[in-house]
C-alpha positions as CSV (number, residue, x, y, z in Angstrom):
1,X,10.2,10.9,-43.2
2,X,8.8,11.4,-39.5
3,X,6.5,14.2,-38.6
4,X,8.3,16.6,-36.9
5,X,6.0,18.3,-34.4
6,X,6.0,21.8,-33.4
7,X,6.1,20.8,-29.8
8,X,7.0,17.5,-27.6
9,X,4.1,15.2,-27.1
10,X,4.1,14.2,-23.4
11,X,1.1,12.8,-22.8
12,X,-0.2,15.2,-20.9
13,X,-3.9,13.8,-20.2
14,X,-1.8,10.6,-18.9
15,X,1.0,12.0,-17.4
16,X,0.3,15.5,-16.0
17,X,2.8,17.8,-14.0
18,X,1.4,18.4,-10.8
19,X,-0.5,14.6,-10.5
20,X,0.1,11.2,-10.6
21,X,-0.5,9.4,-13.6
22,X,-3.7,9.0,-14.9
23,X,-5.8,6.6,-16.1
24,X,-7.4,8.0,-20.2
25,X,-10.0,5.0,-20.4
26,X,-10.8,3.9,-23.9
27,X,-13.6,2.4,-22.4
28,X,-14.2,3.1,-18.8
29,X,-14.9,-0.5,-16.4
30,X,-19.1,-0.9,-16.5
31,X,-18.5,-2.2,-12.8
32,X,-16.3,0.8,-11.6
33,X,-17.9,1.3,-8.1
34,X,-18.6,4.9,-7.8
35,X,-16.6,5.2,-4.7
36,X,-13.4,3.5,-3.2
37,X,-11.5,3.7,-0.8
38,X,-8.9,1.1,1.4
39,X,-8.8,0.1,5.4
40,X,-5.8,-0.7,7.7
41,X,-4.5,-4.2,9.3
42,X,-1.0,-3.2,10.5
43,X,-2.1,-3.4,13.7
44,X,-3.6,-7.0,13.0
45,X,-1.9,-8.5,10.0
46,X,1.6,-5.9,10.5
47,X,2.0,-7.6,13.7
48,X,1.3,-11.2,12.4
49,X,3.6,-10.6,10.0
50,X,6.3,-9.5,12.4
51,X,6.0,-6.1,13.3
52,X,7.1,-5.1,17.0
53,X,4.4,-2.7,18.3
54,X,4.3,-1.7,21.6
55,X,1.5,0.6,22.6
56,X,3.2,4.3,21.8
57,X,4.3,2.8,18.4
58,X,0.9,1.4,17.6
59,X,-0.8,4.8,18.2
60,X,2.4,6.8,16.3
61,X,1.1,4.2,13.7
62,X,-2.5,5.1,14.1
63,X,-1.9,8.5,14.1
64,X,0.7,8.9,11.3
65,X,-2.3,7.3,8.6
66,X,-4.6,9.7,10.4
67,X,-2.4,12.6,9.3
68,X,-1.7,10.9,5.5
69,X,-5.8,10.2,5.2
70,X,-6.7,13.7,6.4
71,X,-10.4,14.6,5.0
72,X,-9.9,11.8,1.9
73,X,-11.4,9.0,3.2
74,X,-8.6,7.3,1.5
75,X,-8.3,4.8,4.5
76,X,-11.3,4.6,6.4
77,X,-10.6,1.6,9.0
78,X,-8.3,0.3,11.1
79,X,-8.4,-3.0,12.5
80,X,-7.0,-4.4,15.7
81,X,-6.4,-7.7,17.8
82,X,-7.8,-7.7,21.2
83,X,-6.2,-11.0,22.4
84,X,-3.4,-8.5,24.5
85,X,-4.0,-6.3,27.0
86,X,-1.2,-4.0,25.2
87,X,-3.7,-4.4,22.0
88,X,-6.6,-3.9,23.9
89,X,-4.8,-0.6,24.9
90,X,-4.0,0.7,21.7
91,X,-7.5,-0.4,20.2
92,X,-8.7,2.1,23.2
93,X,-6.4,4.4,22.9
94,X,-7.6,4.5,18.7
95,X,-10.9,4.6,20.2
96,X,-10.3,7.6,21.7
97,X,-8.9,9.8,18.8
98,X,-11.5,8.5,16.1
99,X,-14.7,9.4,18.7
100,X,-12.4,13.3,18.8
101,X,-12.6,13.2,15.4
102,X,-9.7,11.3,13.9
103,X,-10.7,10.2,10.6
104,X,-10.0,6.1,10.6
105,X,-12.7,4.2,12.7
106,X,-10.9,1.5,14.4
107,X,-12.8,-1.9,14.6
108,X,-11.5,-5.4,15.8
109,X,-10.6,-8.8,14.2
110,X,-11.5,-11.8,15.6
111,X,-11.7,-15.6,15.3
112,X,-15.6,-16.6,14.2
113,X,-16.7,-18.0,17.5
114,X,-19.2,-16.8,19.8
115,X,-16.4,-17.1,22.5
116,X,-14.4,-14.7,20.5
117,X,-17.4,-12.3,20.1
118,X,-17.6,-12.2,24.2
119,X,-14.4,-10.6,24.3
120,X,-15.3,-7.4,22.4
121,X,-18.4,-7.1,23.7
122,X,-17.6,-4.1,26.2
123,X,-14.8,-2.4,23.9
124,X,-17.2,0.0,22.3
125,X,-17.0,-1.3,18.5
126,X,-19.3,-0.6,15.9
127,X,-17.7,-3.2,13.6
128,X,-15.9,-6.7,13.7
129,X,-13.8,-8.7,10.7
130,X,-14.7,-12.5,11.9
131,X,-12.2,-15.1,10.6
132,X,-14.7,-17.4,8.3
133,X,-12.1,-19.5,6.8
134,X,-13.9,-20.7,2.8
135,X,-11.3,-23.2,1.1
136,X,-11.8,-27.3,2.0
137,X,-8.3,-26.8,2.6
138,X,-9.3,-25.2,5.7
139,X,-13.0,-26.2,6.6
140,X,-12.4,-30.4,6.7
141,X,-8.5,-29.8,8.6
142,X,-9.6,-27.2,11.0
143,X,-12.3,-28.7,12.4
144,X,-12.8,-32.0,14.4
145,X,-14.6,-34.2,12.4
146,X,-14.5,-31.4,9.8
147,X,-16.6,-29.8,6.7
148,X,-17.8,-27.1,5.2
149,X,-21.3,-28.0,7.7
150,X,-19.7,-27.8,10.7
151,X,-17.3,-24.8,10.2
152,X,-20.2,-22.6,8.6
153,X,-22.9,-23.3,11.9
154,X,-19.4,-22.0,14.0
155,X,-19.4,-19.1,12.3
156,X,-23.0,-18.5,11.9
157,X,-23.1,-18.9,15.6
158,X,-21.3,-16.3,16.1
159,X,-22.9,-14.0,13.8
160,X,-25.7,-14.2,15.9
161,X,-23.7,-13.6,18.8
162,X,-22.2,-10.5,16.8
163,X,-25.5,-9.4,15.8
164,X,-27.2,-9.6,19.4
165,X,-24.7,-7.4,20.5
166,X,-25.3,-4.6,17.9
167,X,-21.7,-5.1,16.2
168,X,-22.2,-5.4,12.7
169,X,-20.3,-8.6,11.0
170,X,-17.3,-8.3,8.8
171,X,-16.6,-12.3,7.3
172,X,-13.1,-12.6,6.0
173,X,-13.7,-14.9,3.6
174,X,-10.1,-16.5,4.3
175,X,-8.0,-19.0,1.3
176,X,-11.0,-17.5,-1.4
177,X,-8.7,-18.6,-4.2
178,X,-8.6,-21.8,-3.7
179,X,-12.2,-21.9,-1.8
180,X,-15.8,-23.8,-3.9
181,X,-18.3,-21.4,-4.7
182,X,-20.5,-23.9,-3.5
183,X,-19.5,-22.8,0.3
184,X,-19.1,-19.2,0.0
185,X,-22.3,-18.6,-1.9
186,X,-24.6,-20.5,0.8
187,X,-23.1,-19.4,3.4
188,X,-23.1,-15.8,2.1
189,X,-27.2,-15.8,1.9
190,X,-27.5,-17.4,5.6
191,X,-25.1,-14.6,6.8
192,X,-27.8,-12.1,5.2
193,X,-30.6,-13.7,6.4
194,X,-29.0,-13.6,10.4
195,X,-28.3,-10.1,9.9
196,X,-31.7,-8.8,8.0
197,X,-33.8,-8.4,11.2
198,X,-31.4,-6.4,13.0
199,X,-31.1,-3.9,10.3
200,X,-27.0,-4.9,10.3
201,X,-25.6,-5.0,6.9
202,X,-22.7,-7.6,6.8
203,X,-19.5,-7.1,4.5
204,X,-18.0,-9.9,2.6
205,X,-14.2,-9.4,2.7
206,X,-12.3,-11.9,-0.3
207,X,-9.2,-13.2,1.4
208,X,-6.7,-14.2,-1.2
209,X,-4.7,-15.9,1.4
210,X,-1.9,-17.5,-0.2
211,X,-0.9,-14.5,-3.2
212,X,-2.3,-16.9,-5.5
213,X,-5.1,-15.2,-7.2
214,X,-5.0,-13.9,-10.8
215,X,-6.3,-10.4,-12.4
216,X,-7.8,-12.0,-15.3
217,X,-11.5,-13.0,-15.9
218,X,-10.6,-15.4,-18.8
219,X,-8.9,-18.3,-16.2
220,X,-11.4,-20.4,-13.9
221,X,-12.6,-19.9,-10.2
222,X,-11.4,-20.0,-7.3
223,X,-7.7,-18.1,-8.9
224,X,-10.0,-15.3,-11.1
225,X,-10.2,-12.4,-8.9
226,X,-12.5,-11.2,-11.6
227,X,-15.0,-14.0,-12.0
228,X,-15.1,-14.5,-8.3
229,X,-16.3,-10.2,-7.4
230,X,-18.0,-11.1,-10.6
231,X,-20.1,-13.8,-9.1
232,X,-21.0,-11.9,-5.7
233,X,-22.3,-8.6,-7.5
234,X,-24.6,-11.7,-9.4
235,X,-25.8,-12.3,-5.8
236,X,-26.8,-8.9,-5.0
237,X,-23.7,-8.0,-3.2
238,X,-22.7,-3.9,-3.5
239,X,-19.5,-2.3,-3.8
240,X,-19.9,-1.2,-0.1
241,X,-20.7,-4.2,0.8
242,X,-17.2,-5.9,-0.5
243,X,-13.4,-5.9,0.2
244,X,-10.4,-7.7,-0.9
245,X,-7.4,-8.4,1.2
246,X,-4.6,-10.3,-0.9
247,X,-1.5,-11.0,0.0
248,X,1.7,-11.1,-2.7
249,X,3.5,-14.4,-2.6
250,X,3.3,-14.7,-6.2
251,X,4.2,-10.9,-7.1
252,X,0.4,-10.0,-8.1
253,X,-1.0,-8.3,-5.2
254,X,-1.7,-4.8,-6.7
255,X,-2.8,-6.1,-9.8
256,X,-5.3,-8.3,-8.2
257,X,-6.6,-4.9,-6.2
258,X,-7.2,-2.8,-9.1
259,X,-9.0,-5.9,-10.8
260,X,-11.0,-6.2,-7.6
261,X,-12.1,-2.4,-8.0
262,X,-12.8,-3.2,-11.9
263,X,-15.0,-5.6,-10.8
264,X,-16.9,-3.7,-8.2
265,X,-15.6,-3.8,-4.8
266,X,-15.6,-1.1,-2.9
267,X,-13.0,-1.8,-0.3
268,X,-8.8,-2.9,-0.6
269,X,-7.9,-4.3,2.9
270,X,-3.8,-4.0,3.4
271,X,-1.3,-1.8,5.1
272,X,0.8,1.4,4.3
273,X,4.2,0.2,3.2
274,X,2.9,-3.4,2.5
275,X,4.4,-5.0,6.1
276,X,2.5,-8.1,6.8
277,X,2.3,-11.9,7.1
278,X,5.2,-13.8,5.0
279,X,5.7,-11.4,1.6
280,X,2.9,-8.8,3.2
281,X,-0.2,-7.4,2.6
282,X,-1.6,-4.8,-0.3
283,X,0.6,-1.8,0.1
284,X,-1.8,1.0,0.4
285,X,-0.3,3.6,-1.0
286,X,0.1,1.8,-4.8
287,X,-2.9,1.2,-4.5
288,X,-4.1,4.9,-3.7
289,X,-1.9,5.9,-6.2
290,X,-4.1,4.2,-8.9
291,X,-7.1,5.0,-7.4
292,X,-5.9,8.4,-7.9
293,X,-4.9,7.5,-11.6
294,X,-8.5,6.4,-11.6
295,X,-9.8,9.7,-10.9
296,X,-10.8,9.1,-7.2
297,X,-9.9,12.0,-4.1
298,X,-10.0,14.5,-7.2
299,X,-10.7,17.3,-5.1
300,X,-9.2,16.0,-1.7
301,X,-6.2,13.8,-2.2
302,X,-4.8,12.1,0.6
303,X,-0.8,13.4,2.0
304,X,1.6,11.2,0.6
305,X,4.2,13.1,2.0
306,X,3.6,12.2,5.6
307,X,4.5,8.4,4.9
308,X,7.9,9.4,4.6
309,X,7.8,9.3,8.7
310,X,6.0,6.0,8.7
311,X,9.1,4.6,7.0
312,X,11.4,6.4,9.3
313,X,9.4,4.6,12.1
314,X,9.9,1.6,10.8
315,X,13.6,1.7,10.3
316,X,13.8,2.9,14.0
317,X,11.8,0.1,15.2
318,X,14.5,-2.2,13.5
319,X,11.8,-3.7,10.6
320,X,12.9,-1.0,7.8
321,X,11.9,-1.0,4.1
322,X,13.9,-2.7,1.8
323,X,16.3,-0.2,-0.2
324,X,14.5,-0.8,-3.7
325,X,10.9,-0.5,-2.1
326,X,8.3,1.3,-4.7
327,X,7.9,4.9,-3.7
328,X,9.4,5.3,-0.2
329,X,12.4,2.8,-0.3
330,X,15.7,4.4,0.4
331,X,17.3,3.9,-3.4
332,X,13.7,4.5,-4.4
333,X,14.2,7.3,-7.2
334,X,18.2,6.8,-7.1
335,X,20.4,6.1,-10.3
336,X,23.2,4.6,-10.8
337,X,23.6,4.9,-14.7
338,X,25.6,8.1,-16.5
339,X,22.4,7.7,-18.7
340,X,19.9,8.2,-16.7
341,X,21.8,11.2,-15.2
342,X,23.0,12.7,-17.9
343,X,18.7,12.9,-18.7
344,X,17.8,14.2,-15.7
345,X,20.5,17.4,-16.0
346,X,19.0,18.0,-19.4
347,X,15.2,17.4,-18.7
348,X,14.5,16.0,-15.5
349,X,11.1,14.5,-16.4
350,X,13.0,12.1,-18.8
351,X,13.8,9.6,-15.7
352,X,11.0,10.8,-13.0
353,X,7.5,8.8,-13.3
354,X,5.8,11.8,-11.6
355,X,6.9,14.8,-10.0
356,X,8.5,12.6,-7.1
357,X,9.7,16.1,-4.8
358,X,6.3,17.8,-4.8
359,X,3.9,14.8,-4.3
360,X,6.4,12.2,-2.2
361,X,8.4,15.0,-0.7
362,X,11.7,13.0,-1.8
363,X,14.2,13.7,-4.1
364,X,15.6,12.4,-7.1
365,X,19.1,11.2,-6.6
366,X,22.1,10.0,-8.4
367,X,24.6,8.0,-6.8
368,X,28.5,8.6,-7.8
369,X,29.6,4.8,-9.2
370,X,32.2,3.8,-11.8
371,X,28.4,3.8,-14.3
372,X,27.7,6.9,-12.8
373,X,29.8,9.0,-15.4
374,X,31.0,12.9,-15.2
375,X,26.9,13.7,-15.9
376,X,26.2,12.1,-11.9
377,X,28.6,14.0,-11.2
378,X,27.2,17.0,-12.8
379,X,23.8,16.1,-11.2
380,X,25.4,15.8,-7.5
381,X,27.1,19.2,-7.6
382,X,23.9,20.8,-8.3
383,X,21.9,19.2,-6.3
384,X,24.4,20.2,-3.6
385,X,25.9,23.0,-4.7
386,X,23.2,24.5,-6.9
387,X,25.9,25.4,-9.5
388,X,25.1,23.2,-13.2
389,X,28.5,22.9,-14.9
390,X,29.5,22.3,-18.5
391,X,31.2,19.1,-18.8
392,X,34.4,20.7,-20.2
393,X,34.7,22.5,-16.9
394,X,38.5,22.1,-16.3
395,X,37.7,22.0,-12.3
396,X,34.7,19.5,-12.7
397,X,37.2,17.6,-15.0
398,X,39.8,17.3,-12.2
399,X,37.4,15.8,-9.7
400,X,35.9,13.3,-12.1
401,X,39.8,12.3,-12.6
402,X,39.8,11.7,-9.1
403,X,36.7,9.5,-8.9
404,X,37.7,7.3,-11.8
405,X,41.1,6.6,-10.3
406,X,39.0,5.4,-7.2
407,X,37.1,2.9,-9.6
408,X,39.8,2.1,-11.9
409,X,41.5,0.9,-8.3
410,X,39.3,-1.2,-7.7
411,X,36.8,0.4,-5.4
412,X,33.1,-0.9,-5.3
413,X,31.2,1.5,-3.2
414,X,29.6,4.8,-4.5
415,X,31.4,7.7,-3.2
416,X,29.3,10.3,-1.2
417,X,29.2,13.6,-0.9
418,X,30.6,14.2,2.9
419,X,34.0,12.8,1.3
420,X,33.9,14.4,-2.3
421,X,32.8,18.0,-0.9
422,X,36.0,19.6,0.0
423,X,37.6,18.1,-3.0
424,X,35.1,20.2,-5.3
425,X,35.4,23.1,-3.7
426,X,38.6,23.3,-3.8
427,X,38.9,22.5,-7.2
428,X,35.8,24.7,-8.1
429,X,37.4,27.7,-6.0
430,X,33.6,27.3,-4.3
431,X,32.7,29.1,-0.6
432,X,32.8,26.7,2.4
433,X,29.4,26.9,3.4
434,X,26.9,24.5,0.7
435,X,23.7,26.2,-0.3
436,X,20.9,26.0,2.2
C-alpha cells in the first residue's frame, strides 16, 4: 500500500504561491556568476528582424522596459542603430531619459570599422557593441582577399578608434558556433591589450548567430555553449565581462542562456517578447523568469505585469504575438479540454504553472469547444458571473444542451461569452448587469 500523507505534497520549496518557480539545486553551478542580469536589442535586432518603429513607438518601447525593469537591474542596456536619422532620434531621445534617471543605459551597435566609430563619436555614448564577425564562414567571404588576418586588423582598427574616443568596446563575437577558437582567442588578447592603457574594459559578447548552439558541455566546440564560456573564463574573462546573444532557429535559445549563466556569463543579450531577426532573439522575460527561479532580484523583482502593454503595442503596430506565445500570448494560459477545466474549478493550481493573475496580471481562461465539456462551462460562468454551479444544476444543464446542439451541428468555433450571456441568465433567472 501507498503512504497516505496527512497533507498534499506540493513542492513547496519548488513551486511556491506567491513566486515563480524555483530552482532547489542539488548541487548549485561552481561557475554561477554572482550577479546577472540581460540587455535590450529591439531597437537594433527588433527592427532587423522586422519590427516597424517609428520614433514615438521606439521611445513607448524604451520606456515600457523602463517601467518593467524598475530598480531590478533586470535589463540594464539598450542598444540602438545610428545609420537613421529617425534612430539617431530615438537613441537621443533614450539618452535623455536614462541621463534623468531611467534605469536602461542606451548604447549603440555598430559595424567594426573605424568609419563606423566616426559616426557615434558626438552622440554622447559611453558604450558601443562593434560587429567582429569570428566564424571562417564570415572572415575569408566578407572580406576582399579575405581571412581571419585581415578581418581582425579591421576590427582592431577600430577599437583604437573606439578607444581614442573614450567609448568603451563591446565585440559581438558574431556566427561563435561555428567560429575556430583559434581566432577568437587571439584576437580576444589583442582586444585587451588595445584597451589596457586607456583603463577601458572591453566585453566579449558570444553571438550564436544561426540558433545552432547546444546547452551541453559533453559535444565539441564551436556548437557547446558550455565548453566555449568554459574556455573564455580559462582566459581570464569575468562574468561582467561576457554576454550571449543567441538566436532560436533550432528551438534552443533559452536553454542555451541558462547554460551560458551556468557557465559564468554575466550578461543575456535579446529582446522582451523575443521579436527579432528570422525566428528572433532570446526572449527576455523567460529568461528573467529563470533567473528568478535561480534566486536572482530576490528582494527587487522586476514588473512582469507591465509587458502586458508591450504586447498590446505590438499588436497595434500590426507585428502581434503569436496566439500560443509563452507567457503573454493571447491563448497563453487558455484550455480547451473539459479536463483541464473541470481541475481548475476544483483546485485551480492543478493546471496553472504559477500564480499567472498575481505575477503576469492575466487570467486563466477556458474556452467553450465541443472538448470543453459542462466543467468549461462551469468555469466560464464563474469567472463571469461569479456564481460556481453544481453540475446537476437544471438551468446550467439547459445551456450546456444548447452548446452541444451547436457542436453536434457541426460548428467549429468556440462560443463566447457576448453570445452565451443572455442565454444563462435567462436560464439561471440571473440580474442583467455581470459582476464588476
Amino acid at each position: 500500500m501507498l503512504t497516505e500523507p496527512a497533507t498534499p505534497e506540493y513542492f513547496l520549496d519548488s513551486f511556491p504561491r506567491d513566486q515563480f518557480p524555483q530552482y532547489v539545486w542539488t548541487d548549485r553551478p561552481a561557475h554561477l556568476p554572482a550577479q546577472a542580469w540581460t540587455t535590450e536589442t529591439t531597437h537594433r535586432d527588433g527592427q532587423q528582424g522586422g519590427l516597424p518603429l517609428n520614433l514615438e513607438q521606439s521611445l513607448a518601447i524604451y520606456d515600457l522596459l523602463c517601467r518593467f525593469t524598475g530598480t531590478s537591474g533586470a535589463i540594464r542596456q539598450a542598444e540602438f542603430f545610428i545609420y537613421r536619422p529617425s534612430d539617431r532620434a530615438a537613441l537621443e531621445g533614450a539618452l535623455e531619459r536614462w541621463r534623468g534617471g531611467a534605469p536602461i543605459e542606451p548604447t549603440t551597435w555598430i559595424r567594426a570599422s573605424s568609419a563606423d566609430v566616426a559616426l557615434i563619436k558626438a552622440l554622447g555614448v559611453r558604450e558601443t557593441g562593434m560587429l567582429a564577425s569570428a566564424s571562417d564562414y564570415h572572415t575569408f567571404h566578407k572580406f576582399k582577399p579575405g581571412g581571419r588576418n585581415q578581418a581582425a586588423q579591421i576590427y582592431l582598427d577600430a577599437v583604437r578608434t573606439s578607444v581614442d574616443a573614450g567609448i568603451r568596446p563591446r565585440l559581438h563575437l558574431e556566427d561563435a558556433t561555428r567560429a575556430p577558437m583559434e581566432f577568437m582567442q587571439p584576437f580576444i588578447e589583442a582586444v585587451q591589450a588595445i584597451c589596457e592603457p586607456s583603463g577601458l574594459r572591453p566585453k566579449f559578447r558570444v553571438c550564436d548567430t544561426m540558433g545552432l548552439g547546444l546547452p551541453y558541455d559533453d559535444v565539441a566546440l564551436p556548437r557547446s555553449i558550455p565548453r566555449i564560456f568554459q574556455t573564455l573564463r580559462a582566459m581570464g574573462l569575468q562574468p561582467e565581462d561576457l554576454e550571449f546573444h543567441p538566436h532560436n532557429d533550432t528551438w534552443l535559445v533559452v536553454a542555451n542562456c541558462l547554460a551560458a549563466i551556468r557557465e559564468g556569463c554575466a550578461a543575456i543579450n535579446g529582446t522582451s517578447l523575443g521579436k527579432g531577426e528570422r525566428t528572433g532573439n532570446a526572449p527576455l522575460e523567460g529568461v528573467l523568469l529563470h533567473l528568478i527561479g535561480m534566486g536572482y532580484f530576490k528582494d527587487d523583482a522586476p514588473d512582469f505585469t507591465a509587458l502586458n502593454e508591450l504586447a498590446g503595442l505590438y499588436d497595434e503596430m500590426g507585428d502581434p504575438l503569436p496566439n500560443k506565445y509563452p507567457l503573454y500570448g493571447r491563448d497563453a494560459h487558455r484550455t480547451r479540454a473539459g479536463v483541464h477545466a473541470d481541475g481548475l474549478n476544483k483546485f485551480w493550481w492543478m493546471y496553472a504553472p504559477f500564480d499567472v493573475p498575481n505575477l503576469l496580471g492575466r487570467p486563466l481562461e477556458v474556452s467553450l469547444t465541443k472538448d470543453s465539456g459542462i466543467a468549461g462551462l462551469i468555469f466560464v460562468i464563474k469567472q463571469h458571473v461569479g456564481v460556481e454551479l453544481p453540475k446537476d444544476d437544471p438551468g446550467l444543464q439547459s445551456v450546456y444542451a444548447w452548446m452541444q446542439a451547436e457542436f453536434d451541428g457541426g460548428r467549429q468555433t468556440s462560443i463566447e461569452w457576448e453570445e452565451l450571456e443572455g442565454l444563462v441568465r435567462q436560464k439561471l433567472s440571473l440580474t442583467p448587469q455581470p459582476l464588476a
